[in-house]
DOPAGU-817932 format. One record per residue (C-alpha): x, y, z. Coordinates in Angstrom, 2 decimals, always signed. Example, Ala and Ser with C-alpha at 12.3 -4.5 7.8 and 13.67 -1.06 7.14 Angstrom:
REM DOPAGU-817932
+---------+---------+---------+
|    east |   north |      up |
+---------+---------+---------+
|  +12.30 |   -4.50 |   +7.80 |
|  +13.67 |   -1.06 |   +7.14 |
+---------+---------+---------+
//
This chain:
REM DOPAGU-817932
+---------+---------+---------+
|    east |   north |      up |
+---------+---------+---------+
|  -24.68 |  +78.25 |  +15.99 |
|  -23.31 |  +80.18 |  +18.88 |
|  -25.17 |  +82.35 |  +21.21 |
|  -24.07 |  +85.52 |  +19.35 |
|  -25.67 |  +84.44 |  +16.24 |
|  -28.70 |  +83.67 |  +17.98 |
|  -28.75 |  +86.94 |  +19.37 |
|  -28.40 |  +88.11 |  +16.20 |
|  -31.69 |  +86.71 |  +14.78 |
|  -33.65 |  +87.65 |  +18.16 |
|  -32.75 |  +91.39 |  +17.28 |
|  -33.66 |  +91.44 |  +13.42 |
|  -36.78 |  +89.36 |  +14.47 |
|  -37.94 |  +91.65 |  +17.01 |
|  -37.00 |  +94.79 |  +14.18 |
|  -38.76 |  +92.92 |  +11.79 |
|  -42.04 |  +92.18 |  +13.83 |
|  -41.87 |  +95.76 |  +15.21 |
|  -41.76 |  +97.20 |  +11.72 |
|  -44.98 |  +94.96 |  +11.08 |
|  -46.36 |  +96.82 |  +14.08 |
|  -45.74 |  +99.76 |  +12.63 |
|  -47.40 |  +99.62 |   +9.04 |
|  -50.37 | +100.89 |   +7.68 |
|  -53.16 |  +98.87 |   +6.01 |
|  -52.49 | +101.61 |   +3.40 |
|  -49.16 |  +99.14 |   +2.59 |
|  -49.56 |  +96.89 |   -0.40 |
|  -50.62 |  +93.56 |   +0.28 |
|  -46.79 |  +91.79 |   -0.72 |
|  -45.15 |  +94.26 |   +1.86 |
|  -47.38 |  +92.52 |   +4.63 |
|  -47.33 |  +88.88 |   +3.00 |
|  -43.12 |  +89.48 |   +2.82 |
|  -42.80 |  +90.49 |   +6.23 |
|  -44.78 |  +87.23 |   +7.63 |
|  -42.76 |  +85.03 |   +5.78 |
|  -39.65 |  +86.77 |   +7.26 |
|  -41.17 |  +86.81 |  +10.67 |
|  -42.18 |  +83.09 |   +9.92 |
|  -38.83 |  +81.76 |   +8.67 |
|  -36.68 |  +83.68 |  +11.41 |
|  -39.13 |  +82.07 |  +14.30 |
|  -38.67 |  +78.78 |  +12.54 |
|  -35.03 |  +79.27 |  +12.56 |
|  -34.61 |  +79.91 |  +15.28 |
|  -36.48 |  +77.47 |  +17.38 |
|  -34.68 |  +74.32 |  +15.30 |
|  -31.81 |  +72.50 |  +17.39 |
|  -28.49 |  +73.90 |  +16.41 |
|  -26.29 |  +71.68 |  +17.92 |
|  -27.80 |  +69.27 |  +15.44 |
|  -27.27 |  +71.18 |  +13.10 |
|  -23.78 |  +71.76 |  +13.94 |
|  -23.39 |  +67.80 |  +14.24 |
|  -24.56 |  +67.33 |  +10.84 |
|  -22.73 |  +69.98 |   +9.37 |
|  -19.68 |  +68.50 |  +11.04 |
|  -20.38 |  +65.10 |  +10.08 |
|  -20.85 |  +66.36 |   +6.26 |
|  -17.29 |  +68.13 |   +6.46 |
|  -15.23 |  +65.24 |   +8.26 |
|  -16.65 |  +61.95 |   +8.29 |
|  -19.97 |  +61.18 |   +5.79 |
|  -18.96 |  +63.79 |   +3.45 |
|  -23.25 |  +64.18 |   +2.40 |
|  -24.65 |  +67.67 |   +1.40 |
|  -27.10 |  +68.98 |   +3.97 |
|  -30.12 |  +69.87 |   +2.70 |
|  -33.27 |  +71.84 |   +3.75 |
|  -36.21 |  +70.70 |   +3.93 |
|  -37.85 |  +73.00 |   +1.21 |
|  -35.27 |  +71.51 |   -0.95 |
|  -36.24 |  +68.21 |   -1.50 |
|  -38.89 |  +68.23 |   -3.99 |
|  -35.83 |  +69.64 |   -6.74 |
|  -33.15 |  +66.90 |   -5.35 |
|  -36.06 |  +64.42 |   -5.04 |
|  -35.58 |  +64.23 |   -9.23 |
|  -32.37 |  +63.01 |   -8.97 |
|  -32.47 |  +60.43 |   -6.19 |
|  -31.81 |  +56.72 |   -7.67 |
|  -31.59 |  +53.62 |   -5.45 |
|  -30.82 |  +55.80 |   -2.19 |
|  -32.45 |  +56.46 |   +1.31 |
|  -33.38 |  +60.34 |   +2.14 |
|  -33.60 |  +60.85 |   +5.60 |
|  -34.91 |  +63.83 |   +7.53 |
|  -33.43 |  +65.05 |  +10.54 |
|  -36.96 |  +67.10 |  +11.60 |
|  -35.57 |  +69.08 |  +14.59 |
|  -32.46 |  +70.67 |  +12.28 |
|  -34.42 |  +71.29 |   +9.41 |
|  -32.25 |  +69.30 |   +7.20 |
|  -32.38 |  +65.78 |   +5.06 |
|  -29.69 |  +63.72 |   +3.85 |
|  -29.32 |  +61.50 |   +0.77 |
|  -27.40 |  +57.85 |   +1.68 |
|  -26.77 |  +54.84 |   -0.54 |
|  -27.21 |  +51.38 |   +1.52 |
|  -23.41 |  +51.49 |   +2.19 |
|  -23.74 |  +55.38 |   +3.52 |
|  -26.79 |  +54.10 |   +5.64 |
|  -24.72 |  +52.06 |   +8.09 |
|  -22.63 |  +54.81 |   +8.56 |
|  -25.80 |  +56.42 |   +9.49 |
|  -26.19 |  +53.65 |  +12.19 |
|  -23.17 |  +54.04 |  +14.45 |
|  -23.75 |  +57.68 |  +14.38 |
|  -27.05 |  +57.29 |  +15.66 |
|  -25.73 |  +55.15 |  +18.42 |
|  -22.78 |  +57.10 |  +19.69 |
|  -23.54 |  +60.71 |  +18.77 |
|  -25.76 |  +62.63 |  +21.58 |
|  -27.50 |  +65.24 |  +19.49 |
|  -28.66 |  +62.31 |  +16.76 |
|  -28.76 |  +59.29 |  +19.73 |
|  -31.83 |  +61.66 |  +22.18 |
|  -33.84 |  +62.84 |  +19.13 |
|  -36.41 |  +60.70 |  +17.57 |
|  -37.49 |  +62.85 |  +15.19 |
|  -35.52 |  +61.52 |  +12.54 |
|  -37.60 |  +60.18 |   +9.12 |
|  -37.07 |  +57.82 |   +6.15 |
|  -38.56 |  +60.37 |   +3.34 |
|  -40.53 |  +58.04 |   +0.60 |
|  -41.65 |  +60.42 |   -2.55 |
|  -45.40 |  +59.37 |   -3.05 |
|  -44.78 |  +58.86 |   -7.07 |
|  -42.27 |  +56.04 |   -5.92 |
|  -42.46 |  +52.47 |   -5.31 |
|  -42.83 |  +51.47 |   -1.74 |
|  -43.59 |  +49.06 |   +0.72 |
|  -46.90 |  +48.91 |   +2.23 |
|  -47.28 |  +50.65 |   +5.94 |
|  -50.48 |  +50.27 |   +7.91 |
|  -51.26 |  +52.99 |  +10.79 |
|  -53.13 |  +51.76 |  +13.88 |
|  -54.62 |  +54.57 |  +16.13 |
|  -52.84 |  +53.80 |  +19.67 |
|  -55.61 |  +53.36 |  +21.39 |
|  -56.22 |  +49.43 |  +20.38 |
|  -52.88 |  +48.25 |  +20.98 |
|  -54.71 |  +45.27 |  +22.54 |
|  -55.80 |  +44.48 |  +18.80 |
|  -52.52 |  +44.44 |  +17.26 |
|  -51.96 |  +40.92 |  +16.95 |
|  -55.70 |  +40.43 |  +15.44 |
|  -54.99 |  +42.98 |  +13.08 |
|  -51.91 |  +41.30 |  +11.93 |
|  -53.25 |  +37.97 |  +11.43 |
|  -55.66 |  +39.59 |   +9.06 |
|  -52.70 |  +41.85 |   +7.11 |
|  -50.55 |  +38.66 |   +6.67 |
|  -53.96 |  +36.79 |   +5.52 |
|  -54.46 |  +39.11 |   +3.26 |
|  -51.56 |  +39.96 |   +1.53 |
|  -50.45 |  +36.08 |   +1.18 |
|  -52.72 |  +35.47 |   -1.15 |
|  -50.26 |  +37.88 |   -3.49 |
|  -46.69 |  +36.82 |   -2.10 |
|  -47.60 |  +33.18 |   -1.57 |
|  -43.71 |  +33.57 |   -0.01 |
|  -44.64 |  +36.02 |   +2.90 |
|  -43.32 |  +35.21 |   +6.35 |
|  -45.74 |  +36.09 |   +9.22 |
|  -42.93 |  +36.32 |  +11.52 |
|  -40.23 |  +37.92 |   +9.47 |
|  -42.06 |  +39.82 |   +6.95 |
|  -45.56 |  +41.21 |   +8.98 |
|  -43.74 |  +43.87 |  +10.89 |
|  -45.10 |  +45.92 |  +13.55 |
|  -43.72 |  +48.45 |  +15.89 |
|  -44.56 |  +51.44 |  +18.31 |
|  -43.72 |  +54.91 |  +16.87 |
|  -42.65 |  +57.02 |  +19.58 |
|  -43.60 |  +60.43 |  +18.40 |
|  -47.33 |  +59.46 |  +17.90 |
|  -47.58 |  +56.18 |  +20.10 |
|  -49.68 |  +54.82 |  +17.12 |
|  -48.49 |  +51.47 |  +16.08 |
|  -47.11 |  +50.79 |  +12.53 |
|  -47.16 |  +47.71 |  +10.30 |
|  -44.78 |  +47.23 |   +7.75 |
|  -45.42 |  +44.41 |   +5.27 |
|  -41.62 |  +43.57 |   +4.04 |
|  -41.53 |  +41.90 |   +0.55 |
|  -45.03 |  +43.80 |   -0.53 |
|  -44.23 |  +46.67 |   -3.10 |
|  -46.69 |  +49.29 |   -3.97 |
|  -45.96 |  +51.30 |   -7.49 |
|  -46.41 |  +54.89 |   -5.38 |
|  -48.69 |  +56.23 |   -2.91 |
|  -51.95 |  +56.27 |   -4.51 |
|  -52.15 |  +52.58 |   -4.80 |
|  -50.78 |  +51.83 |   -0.88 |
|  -54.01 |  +54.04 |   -0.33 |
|  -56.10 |  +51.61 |   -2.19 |
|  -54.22 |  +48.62 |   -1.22 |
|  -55.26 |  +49.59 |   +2.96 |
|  -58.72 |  +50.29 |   +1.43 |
|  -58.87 |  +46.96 |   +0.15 |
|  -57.53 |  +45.43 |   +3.16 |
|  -60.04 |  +47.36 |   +5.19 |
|  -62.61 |  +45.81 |   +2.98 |
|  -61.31 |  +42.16 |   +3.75 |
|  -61.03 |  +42.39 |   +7.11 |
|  -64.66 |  +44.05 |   +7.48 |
|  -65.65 |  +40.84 |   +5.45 |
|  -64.13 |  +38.59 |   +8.05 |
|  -65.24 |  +40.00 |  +10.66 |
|  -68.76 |  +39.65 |   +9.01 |
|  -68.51 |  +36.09 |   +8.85 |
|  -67.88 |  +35.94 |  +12.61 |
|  -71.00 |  +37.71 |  +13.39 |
|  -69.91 |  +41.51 |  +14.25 |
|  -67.36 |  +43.58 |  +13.69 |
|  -65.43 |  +43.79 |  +16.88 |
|  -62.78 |  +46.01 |  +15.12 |
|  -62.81 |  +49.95 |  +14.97 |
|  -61.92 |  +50.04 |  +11.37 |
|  -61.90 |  +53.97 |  +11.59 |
|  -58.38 |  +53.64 |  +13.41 |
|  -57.07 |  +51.80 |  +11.00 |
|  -55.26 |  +54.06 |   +8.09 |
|  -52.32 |  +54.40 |   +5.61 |
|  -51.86 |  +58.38 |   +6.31 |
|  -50.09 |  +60.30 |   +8.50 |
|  -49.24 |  +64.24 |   +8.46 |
|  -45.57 |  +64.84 |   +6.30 |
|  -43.77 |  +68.46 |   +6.89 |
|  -43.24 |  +67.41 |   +3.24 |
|  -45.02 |  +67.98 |   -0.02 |
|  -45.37 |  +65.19 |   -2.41 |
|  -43.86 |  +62.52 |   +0.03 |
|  -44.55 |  +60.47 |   +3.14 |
|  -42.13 |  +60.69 |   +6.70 |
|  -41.85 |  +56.99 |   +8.19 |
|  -40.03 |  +57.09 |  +11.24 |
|  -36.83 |  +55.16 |  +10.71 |
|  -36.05 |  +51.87 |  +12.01 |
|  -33.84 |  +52.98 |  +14.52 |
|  -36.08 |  +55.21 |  +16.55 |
|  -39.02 |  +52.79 |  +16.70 |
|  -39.88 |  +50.82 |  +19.68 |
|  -40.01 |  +47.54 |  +18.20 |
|  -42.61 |  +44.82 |  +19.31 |
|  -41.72 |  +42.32 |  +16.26 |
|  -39.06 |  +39.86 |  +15.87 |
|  -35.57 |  +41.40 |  +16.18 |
|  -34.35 |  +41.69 |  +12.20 |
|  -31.79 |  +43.62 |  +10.80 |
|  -32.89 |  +47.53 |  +10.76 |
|  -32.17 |  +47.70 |   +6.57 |
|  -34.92 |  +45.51 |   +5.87 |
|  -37.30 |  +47.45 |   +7.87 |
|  -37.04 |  +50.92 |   +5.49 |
|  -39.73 |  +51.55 |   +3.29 |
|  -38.17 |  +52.66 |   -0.01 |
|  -37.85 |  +49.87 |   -2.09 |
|  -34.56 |  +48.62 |   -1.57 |
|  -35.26 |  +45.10 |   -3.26 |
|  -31.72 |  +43.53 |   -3.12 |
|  -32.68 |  +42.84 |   +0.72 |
|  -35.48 |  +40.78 |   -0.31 |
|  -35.17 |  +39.44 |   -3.50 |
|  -38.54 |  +37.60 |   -3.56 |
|  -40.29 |  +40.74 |   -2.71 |
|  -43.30 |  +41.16 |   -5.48 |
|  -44.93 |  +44.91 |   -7.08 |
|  -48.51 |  +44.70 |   -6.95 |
|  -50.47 |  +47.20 |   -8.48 |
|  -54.05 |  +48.53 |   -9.01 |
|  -55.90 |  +48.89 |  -12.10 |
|  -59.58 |  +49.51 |  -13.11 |
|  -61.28 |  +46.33 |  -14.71 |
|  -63.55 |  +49.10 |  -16.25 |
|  -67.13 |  +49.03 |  -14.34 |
|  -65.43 |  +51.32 |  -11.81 |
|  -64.21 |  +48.48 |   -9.02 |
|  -60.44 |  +48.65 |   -8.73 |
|  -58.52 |  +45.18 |   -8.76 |
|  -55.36 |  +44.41 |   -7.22 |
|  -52.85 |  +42.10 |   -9.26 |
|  -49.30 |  +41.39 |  -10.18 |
|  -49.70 |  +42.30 |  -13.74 |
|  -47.21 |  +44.86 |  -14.06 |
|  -49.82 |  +47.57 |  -15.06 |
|  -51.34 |  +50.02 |  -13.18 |
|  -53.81 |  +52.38 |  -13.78 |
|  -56.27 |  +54.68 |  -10.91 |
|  -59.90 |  +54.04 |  -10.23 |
|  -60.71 |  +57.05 |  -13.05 |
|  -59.43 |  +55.17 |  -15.96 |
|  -59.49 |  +52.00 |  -18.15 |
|  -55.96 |  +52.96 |  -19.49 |
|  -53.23 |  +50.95 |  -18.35 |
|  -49.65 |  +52.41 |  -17.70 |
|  -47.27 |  +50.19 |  -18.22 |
|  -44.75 |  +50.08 |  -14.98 |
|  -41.02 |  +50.98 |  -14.92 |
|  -39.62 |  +47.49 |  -15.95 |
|  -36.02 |  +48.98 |  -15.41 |
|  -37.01 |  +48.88 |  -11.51 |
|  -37.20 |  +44.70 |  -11.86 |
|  -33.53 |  +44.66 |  -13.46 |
|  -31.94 |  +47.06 |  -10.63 |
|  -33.52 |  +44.76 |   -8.42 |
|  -31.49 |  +41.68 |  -10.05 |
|  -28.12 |  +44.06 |  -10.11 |
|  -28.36 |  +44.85 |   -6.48 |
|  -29.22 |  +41.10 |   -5.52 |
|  -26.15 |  +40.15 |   -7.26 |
|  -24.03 |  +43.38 |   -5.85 |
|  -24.92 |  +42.29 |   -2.21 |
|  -25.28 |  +38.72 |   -2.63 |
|  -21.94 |  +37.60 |   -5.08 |
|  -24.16 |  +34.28 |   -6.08 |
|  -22.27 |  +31.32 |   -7.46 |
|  -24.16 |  +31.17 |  -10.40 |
|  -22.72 |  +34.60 |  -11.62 |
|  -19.43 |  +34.08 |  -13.29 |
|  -17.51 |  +37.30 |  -14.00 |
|  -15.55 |  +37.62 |  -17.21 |
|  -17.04 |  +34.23 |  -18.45 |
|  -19.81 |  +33.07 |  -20.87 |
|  -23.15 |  +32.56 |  -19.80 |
|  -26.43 |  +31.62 |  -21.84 |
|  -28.81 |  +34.41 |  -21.49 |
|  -31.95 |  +31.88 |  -20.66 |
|  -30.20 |  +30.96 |  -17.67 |
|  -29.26 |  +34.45 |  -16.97 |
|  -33.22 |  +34.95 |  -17.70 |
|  -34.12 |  +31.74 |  -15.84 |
|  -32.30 |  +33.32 |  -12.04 |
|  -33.25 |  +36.86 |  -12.88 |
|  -37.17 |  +35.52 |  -12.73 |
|  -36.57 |  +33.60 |   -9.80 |
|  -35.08 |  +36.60 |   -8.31 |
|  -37.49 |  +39.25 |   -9.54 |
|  -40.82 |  +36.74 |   -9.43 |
|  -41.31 |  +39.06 |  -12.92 |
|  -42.99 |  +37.93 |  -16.31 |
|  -40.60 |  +39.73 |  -18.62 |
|  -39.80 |  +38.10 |  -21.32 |
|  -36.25 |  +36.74 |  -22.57 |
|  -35.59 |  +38.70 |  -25.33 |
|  -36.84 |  +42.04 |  -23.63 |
|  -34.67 |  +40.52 |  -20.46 |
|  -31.36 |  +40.69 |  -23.11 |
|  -31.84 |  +44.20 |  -24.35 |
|  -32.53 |  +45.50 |  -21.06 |
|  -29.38 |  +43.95 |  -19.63 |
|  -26.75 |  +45.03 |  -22.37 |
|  -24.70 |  +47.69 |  -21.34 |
|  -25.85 |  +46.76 |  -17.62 |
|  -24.35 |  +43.29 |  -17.13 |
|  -22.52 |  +42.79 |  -20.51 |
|  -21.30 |  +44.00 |  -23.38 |
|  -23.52 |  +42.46 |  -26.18 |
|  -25.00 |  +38.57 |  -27.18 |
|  -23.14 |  +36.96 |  -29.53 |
|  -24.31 |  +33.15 |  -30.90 |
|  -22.37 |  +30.04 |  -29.96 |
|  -22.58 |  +26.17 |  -30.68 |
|  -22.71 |  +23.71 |  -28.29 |
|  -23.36 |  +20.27 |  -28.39 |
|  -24.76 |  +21.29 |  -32.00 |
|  -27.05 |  +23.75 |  -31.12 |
|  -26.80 |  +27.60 |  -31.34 |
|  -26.68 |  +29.21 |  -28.04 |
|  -26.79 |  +33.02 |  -27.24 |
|  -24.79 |  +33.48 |  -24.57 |
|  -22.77 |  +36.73 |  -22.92 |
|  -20.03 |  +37.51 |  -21.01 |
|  -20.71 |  +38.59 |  -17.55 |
|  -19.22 |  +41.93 |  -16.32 |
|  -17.16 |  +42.50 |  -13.23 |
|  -20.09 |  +43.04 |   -9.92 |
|  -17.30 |  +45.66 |   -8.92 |
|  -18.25 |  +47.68 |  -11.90 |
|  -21.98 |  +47.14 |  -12.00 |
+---------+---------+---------+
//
């Protein structure tokens, strides 16, 4: 935006507020309420950073090709968004949907692009009715806890991903807008929002507990939290991994998003929260889920296991996956649980998977026995 148009909305703002001046309480109610949102949306307007906006409108024309979006947008294109990251450039106003591949994009832009490179107000936006990894907030002021606090989040959430690297997995870093610090437990998969709450509740609950059998609780537990403020309804900002002051082990920034981009960690595990039905909530791997008002269980998305097995094969190419050739479906079963840690069963596993990574079953004998096997599609056409 140049400096005329700026001028521009100075003038109609100051016409606008003066003709707020200038009205009567005997003016209906909607007048008033229409002219504050005017006033409102022009000061907002105009106090966002245009040349980031230009950048990103520039960007979207020439080089990423992405549709800029506002940020009052989001909960409509938020119904559409499959397998993708949405980030939020705060200062501009604007979010951006990128696929994995897109993302990297994102990176060298971020590194050689002044408007994007000296602004760290730039978020990962994770709807709260989506699966997500689990983020732990930590109130600045006990830094000199960190490591403590840790030790307990990796105790504690081992005991559900017996596969959970302290080092590589238990990730904690400074944000920069807040100074609070930030855990991030990689390969740890809430359903949605409501049970990350309960699942920093519960871990709340342990570490009190521990600290109990010491003798005292040396911990401020108040300053411990899953929350932060969001410019956004119906979804959580995490600062993304690029514009964090990292004080973890050096890994590469993908894994460190919080949507649920399984194919980075195929061993990652969905644990979810249900009500054993005297009103304590449980936490378990049981692929129901259900909130602390209710006995009823709601069965999860199963179809979120299998795009976890197609993107571990998209990114990884394994050996094991034979395009254009026959495969029995139990072994195709057998990797995808190894994968996927899930419990699905085979014959659910086959009907899922047709029209995904083949065609149809069909039966076959070998060494006198009858086989169902499939052929395996192309991974460029997955």
């Amino acid at each position: 935006m140049d400096s005329e148009q700026l001028a521009a909305i100075r003038d109609i703002s100051g016409a606008a507020t003066r003709l707020h001046n200038a009205v009567t309480p005997n003016f209906p109610q909607h007048i008033l309420d229409d002219l504050n949102k005017v006033l409102n949306n022009l000061e907002t307007y105009r106090n966002l950073d245009h040349s980031l906006i230009n950048v990103l409108s520039d960007l979207s024309e020439n080089e990423d090709h992405l549709q800029c979006y506002n940020d009052r947008q989001y909960p409509e294109i938020a119904k559409n968004i499959s397998n993708s990251y949405v980030i939020y450039f705060k200062n501009a106003g604007i979010f951006k949907v990128y696929s994995p591949d897109e993302l990297s994009i994102l990176q060298g832009h971020l590194r050689t692009r002044p408007p994007l490179k000296n602004t760290n107000e730039i978020y990962e936006v994770v709807n709260k009715e989506s699966p997500q990894k689990i983020i732990i907030i930590i109130d600045g002021l006990i830094e000199n806890e960190l490591n403590k606090i840790k030790d307990y989040v990796y105790a504690f959430f081992k005991a559900y991903n017996c596969e959970l690297d302290k080092e590589k997995d238990v990730i904690s870093y400074k944000n920069p807008v807040t100074n609070n610090l930030e855990i991030l437990v990689n390969g740890i998969y809430a359903n949605n929002y409501n049970d990350k709450k309960q699942f920093v509740e519960k871990l709340l609950s342990y570490i009190e507990a521990e600290e109990r059998k010491k003798g005292k609780i040396s911990l401020d537990l108040d300053k411990i939290n899953h929350h932060k403020y969001s410019d956004i309804p119906g979804a959580d900002m995490i600062i993304i991994p690029e514009k964090r002051q990292n004080i973890s082990t050096a890994l590469s920034q993908i894994l460190q998003y919080a949507t649920t981009q399984n194919y980075n960690s195929p061993g990652g595990i969905t644990i979810n929260i249900h009500n054993n039905g005297d009103g304590v909530i449980a936490i378990g791997n049981d692929n129901n889920v259900s909130n602390s008002n209710t006995e009823n269980k709601i069965a999860t998305v199963k179809n979120n296991e299998i795009q976890t097995f197609v993107n571990y094969i998209k990114s990884s190419s394994p050996s094991w996956y034979t395009e254009g050739k026959y495969i029995s479906i139990g072994l195709l079963h057998k990797y995808f649980g190894k994968i996927t840690k899930s419990r699905m069963s085979c014959s659910i596993f086959s009907k899922k998977c047709r029209g995904v990574l083949f065609e149809k079953a069909i039966s076959n004998t070998i060494d006198g026995k009858s086989v169902r096997q499939v052929i395996l599609w192309n991974i460029a056409d997955l």
